[in-house]
C-alpha positions in Angstrom: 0.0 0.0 0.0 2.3 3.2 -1.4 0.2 6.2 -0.3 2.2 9.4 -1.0 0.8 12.6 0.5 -0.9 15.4 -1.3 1.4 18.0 -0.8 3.9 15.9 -2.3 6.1 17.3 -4.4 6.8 15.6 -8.3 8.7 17.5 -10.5 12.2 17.0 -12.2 16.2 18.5 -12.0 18.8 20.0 -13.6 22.2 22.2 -13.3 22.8 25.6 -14.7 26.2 24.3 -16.1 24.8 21.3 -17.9 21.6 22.7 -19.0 21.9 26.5 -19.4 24.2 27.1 -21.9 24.8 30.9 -23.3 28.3 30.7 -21.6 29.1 34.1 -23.8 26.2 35.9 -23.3 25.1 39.0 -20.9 28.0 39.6 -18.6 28.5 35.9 -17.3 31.8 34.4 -16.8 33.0 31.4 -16.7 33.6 28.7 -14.4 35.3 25.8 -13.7 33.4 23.8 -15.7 33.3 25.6 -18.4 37.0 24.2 -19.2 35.9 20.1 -18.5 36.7 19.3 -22.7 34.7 16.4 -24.4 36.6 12.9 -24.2 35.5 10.0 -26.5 34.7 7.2 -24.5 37.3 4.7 -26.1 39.9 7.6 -24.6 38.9 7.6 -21.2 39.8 4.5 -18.6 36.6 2.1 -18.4 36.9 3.4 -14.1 37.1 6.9 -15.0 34.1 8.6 -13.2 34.8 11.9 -13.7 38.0 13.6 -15.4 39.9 15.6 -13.1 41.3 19.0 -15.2 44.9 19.4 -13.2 46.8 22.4 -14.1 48.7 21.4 -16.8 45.9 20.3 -18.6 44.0 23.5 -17.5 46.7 25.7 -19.5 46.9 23.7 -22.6 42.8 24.1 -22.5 43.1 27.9 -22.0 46.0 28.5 -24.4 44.0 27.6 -27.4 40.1 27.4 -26.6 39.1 27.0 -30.0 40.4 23.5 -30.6 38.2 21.9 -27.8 34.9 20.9 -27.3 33.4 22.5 -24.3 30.0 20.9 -24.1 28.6 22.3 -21.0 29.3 25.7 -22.3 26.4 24.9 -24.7 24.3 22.9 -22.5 20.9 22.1 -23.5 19.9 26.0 -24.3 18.1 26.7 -21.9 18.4 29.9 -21.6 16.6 30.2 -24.9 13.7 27.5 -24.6 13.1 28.3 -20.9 9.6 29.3 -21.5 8.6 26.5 -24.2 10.9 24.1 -21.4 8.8 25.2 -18.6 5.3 25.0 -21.1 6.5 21.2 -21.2 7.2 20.7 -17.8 3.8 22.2 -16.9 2.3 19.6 -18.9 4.0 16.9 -17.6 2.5 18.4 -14.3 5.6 19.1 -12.0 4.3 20.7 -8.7 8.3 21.1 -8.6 11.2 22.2 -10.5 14.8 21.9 -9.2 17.3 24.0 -11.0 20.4 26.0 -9.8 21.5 29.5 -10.1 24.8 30.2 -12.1 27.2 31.9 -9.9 29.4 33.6 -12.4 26.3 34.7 -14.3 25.6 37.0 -11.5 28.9 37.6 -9.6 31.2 36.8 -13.0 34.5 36.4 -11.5 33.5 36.3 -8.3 35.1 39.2 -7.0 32.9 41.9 -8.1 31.3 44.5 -5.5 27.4 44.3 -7.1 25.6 41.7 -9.0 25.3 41.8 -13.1 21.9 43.0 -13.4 21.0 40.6 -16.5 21.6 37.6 -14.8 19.8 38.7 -11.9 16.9 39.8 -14.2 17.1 35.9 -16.2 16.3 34.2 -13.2 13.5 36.9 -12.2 12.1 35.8 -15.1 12.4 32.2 -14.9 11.0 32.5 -11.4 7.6 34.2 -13.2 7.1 31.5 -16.2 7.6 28.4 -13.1 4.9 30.2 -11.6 2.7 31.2 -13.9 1.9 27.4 -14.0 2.0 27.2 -9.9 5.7 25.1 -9.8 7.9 25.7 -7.1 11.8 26.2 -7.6 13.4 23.9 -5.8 17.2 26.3 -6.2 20.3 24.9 -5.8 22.7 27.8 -4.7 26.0 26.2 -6.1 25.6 22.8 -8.1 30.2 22.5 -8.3 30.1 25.5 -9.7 32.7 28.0 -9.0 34.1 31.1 -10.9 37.4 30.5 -12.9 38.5 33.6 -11.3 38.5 31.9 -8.0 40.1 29.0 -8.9 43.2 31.2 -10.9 43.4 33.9 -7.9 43.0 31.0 -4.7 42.7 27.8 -6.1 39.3 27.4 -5.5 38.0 26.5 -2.2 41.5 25.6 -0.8 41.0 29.0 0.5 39.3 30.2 3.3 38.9 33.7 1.4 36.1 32.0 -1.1 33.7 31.5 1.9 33.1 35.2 2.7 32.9 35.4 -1.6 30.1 33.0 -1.7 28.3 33.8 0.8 27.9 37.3 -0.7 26.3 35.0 -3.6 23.9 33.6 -1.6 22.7 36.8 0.9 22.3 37.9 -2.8 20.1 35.0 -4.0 18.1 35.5 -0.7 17.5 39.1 -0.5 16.8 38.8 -4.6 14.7 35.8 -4.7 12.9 35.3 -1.1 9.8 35.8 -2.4 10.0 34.0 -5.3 12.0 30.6 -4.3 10.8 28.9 -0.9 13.1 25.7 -1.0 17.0 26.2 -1.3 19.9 24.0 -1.1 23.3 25.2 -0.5 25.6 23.0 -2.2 24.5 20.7 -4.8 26.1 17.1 -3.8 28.8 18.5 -1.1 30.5 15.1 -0.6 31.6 15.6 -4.4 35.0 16.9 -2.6 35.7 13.5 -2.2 35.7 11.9 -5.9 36.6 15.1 -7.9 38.9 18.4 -6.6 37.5 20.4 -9.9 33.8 19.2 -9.8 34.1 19.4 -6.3 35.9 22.7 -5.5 37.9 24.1 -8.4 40.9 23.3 -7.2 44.3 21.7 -8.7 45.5 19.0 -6.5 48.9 20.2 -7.6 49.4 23.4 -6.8 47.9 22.9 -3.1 49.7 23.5 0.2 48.7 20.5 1.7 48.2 16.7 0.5 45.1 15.9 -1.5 43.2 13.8 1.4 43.7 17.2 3.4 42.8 19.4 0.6 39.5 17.8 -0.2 38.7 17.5 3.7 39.8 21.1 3.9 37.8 22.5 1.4 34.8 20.8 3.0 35.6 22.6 6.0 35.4 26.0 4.1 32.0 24.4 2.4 30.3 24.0 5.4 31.2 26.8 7.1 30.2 28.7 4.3 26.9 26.6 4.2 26.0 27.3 7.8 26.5 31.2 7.6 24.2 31.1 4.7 21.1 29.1 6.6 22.1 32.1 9.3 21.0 34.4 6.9 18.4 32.7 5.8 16.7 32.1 8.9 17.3 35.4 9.6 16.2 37.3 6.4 14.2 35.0 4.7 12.2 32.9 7.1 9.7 32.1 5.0 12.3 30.1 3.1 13.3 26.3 3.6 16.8 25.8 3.5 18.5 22.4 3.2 21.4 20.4 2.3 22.2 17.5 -0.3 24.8 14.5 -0.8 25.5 11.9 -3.2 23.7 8.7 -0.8 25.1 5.7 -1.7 24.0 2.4 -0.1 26.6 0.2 0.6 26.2 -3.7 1.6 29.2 -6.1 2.6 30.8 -8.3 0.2 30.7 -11.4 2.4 29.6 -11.9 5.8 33.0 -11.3 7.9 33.5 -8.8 10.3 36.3 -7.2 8.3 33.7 -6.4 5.5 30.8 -5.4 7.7 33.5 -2.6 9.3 34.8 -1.4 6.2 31.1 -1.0 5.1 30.3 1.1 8.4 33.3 2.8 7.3 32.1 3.3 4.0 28.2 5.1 5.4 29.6 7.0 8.0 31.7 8.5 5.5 28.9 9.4 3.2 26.4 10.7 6.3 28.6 12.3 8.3 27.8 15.9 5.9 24.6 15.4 7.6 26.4 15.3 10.7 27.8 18.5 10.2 25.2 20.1 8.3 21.8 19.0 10.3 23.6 18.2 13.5 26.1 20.9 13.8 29.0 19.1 14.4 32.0 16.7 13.6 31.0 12.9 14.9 34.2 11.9 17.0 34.7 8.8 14.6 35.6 10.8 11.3 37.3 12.8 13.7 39.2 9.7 14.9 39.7 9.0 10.4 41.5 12.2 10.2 44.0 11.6 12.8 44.5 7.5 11.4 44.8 9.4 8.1 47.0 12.0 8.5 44.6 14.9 7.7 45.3 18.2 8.7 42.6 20.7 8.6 43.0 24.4 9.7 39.6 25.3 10.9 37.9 28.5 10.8 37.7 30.6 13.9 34.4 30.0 16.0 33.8 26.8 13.2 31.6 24.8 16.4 29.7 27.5 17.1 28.8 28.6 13.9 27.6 24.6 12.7 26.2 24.1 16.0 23.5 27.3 15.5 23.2 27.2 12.5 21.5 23.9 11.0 19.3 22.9 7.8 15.8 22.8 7.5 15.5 19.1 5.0 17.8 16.8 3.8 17.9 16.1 -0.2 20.1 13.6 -1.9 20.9 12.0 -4.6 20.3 8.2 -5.5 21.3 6.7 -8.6 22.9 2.9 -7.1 24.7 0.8 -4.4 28.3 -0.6 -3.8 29.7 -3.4 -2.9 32.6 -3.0 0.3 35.3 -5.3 0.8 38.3 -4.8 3.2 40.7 -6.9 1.0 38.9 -6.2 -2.3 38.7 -2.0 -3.0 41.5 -1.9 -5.0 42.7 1.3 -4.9 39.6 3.3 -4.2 39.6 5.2 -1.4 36.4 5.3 1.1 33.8 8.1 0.5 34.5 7.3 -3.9 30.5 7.0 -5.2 31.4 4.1 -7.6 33.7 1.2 -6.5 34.9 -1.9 -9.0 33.0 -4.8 -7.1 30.1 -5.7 -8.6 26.9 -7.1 -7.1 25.8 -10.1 -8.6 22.2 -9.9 -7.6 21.4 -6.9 -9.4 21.1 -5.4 -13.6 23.6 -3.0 -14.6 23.3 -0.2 -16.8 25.2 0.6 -20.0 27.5 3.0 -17.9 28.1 -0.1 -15.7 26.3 1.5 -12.6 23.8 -1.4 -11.0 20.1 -0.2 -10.9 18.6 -0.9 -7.0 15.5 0.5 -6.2 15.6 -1.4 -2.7 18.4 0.5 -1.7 16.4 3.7 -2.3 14.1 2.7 0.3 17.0 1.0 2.5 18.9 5.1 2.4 15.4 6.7 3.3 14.7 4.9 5.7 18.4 4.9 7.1 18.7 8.7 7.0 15.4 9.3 8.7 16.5 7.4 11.7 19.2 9.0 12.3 18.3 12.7 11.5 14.3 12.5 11.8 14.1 15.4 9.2 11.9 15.5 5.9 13.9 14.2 3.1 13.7 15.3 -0.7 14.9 13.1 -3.6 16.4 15.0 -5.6 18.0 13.0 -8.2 17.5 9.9 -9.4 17.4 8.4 -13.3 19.1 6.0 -15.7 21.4 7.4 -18.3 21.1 5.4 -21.4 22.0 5.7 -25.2 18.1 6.8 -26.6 17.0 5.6 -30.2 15.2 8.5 -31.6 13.0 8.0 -34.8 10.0 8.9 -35.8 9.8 12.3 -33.3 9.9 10.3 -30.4 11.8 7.9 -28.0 10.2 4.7 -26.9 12.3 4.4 -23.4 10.4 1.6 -21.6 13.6 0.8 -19.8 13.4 4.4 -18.1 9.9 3.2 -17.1 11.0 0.4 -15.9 13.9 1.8 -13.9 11.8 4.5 -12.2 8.3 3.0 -11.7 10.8 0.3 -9.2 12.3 3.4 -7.8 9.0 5.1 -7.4 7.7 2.3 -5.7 10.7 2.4 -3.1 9.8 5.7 -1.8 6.1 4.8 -1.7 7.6 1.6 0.3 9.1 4.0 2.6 6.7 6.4 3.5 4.4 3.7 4.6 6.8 3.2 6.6 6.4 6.4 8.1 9.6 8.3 6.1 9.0 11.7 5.9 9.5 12.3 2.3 8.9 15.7 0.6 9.1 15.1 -2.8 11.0 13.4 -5.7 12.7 15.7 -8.7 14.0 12.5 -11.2 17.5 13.7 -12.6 18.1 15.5 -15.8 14.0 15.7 -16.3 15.0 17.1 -19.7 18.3 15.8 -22.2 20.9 17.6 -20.4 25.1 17.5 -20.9 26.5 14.4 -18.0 28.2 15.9 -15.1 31.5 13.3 -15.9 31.8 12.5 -19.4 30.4 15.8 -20.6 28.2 14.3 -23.4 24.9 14.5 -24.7 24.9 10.5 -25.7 23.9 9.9 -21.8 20.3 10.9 -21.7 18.1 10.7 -19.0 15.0 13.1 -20.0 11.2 12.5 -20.1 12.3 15.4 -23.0 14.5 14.4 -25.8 16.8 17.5 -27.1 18.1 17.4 -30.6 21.5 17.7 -30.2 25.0 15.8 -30.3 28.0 15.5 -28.6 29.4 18.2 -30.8 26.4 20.5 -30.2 25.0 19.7 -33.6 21.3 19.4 -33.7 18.4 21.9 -34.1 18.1 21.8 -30.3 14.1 21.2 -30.7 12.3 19.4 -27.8 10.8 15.9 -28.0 8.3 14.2 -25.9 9.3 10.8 -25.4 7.0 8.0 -23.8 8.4 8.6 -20.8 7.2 11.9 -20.5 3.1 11.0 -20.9 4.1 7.9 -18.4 5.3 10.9 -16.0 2.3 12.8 -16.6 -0.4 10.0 -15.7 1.7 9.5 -12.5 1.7 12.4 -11.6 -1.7 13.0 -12.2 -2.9 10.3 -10.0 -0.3 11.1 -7.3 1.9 7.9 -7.8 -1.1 5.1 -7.7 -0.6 4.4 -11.6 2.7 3.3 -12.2 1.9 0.6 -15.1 
């Protein structure tokens, strides 16, 4: 018996860098990503994730522009089909839209004094087309986006410097937006730090003062300090606002039944919750506290840090879902704990063409986990399957995105009747958007099909696919037909 609330909240995501596009255009400036080049597949190593830009890379990319393919500079275009976008998001009938705000679109180096006016006045007017068909932004303040500037001048968020620098950002998205946006999250997937230095914090791993386990545990210090001054001023100046935080959740089980495995699998989940530690609880647990000293890493904390975390906690939780891993203790290889995608593989469950394994029992496993332990409302706020679509005909017959969500679907249904508080569920890249790691088009996850290649040829015209009237009619019924 799956009986999700009325209030509940269906609708779907995306990223200003993957989906935006108009890199060039009205005063914005570039970030980070803007300089993650496309890589051909049969170039990349089959365990690359995500490829990390380190500095030498970064000034052969600069150098001469022109010769790369930049694909999230393009996007999906959204920043010309935002109102025939949200038209077909309406239809689908999202009470919901998650989205995030480009930080160098209105701060373009980062550095600047004031905002630039036209990207303040885009989102004003994306804010007005959601809700002249009654959806709700659901805004992620920075989804790994950081100027370029920032990374050049401080290396990204190595430096506690960048914390008073975004946190101007977000006072500005609060004092702009308040009235517009009621649900915010700070930092779009935080424990990113820990697969990627450039997706995670614009840094190079090279040109840091301390060794990359520090760094990345460093710049998540600076992260969440930054995060909790900005709930501050949230709670302060925008209290009708809901403010909350988000990880990549990834449930893990043990490889075999020995002890060993069942630690290093506790290992592995205290690892990926203890953001919410910090985040909803206001502190650093003791035990990854007792992990930095085993491993060696040095943090210099901000002054006042505890108090700051400790007064200043979320509203929600949000994460993303997308599969589970496999933990040995003599089987990781050389991936590190905290990594989203190990090597094992589970032998009781289908994997998808990007060899990620596709459990929907683990979604209900994680909410039910989290709410346990932190007994606040939870948002889903990713969760899809990127897969090569056939389109013919002016349409996409994707019964194997049916299939993988209806299961998924049902999970959180399984797990509010069991009394999990969940908020709502915003299905990952709701339209063809560029993928976060191997920057192409070819991985689509959309309800929406968008005519464009790897190369950014295409008309860029919009496609319902059958996934998109599945969406509708469960929407429309409030999750009871799934078939």
């Amino acid at each position: 018996m799956m009986s999700f609330p009325d209030n509940f909240l269906w609708g779907g995501a995306t990223s200003n860098a993957q989906y935006e596009g108009a890199f060039d255009l009205d005063g914005r400036g570039k970030s980070q990503l803007d300089y993650i080049n496309y890589i051909a597949k049969d170039e990349l190593d089959e365990h690359t994730i995500i490829p990390e830009v380190e500095y030498d890379r970064f000034v052969k990319l600069i150098e001469n522009e022109d010769a790369f393919n930049f694909p999230l500079r393009r996007g999906s275009d959204f920043y010309h089909h935002y109102k025939e976008d949200i038209a077909l998001f309406a239809e689908m009938g999202f009470k919901v839209f998650r989205m995030s705000i480009s930080w160098c679109r209105l701060y373009p180096s980062g550095l600047e004094d004031h905002p630039n006016q036209a990207g303040v006045n885009f989102y004003h007017r994306v804010f007005q087309e959601l809700h002249k068909y009654g959806i709700e932004p659901l805004v992620t303040m920075a989804h790994y986006e950081i100027p370029i500037a920032l990374t050049k001048k401080y290396n990204g968020w190595e430096s506690p410097k960048v914390i008073d620098l975004y946190v101007k950002f977000t006072k500005t998205l609060l004092d702009e937006y308040k009235d517009e946006v009621k649900y915010w999250i700070t930092f779009n997937e935080i424990n990113m730090m820990l697969m990627s230095l450039w997706n995670g914090g614009g840094m190079f791993g090279a040109r840091a003062k301390k060794d990359i386990p520090s760094l990345k545990h460093q710049a998540l210090h600076h992260q969440f300090v930054a995060s909790a001054l900005t709930v501050k001023y949230a709670h302060e100046h925008a209290p009708n606002c809901q403010i909350g935080c988000m990880i990549n959740r990834i449930e893990c089980y043990p490889y075999t039944c020995k002890p060993e495995d069942a630690q290093a699998t506790l290992l592995e989940d205290q690892l990926n919750m203890y953001f919410y530690d910090v985040m909803a609880g206001g502190y650093y647990p003791k035990r990854i506290l007792r992990y930095f000293k085993e491993h060696h890493i040095q943090i210099d904390y901000v002054d006042g840090f505890e108090e700051i975390l400790k007064e200043n906690t979320v509203d929600f939780l949000s994460f993303s879902y997308y599969l589970s891993n496999v933990i040995s203790a003599e089987k990781q290889g050389d991936k590190e704990a905290g990594i989203f995608v190990k090597e094992l593989r589970n032998p009781y469950l289908k994997y998808s063409e990007w060899g990620w394994n596709i459990d929907a029992i683990g979604l209900r496993i994680a909410l039910n986990k989290v709410y346990d332990r932190y007994r606040l409302p939870i948002f889903v706020v990713e969760n899809g399957l990127g897969a090569h679509d056939i389109f013919e005909n002016g349409t996409v017959h994707d019964e194997y995105r049916i299939a993988y969500l209806r299961e998924h679907i049902k999970a959180i249904g399984e797990a509010i009747d069991d009394r999990v508080e969940v908020m709502g569920y915003t299905p990952w890249g709701c339209i063809d958007i560029v993928s976060a790691g191997s920057v192409e088009m070819s991985k689509r996850y959309g309800f929406i099909y968008v005519d464009a290649d790897d190369e950014g040829n295409g008309t860029y015209q919009r496609y319902k696919k059958d996934s998109f009237y599945w969406y509708q009619t469960v929407i429309s019924s409030n999750g009871e037909k799934l078939d």
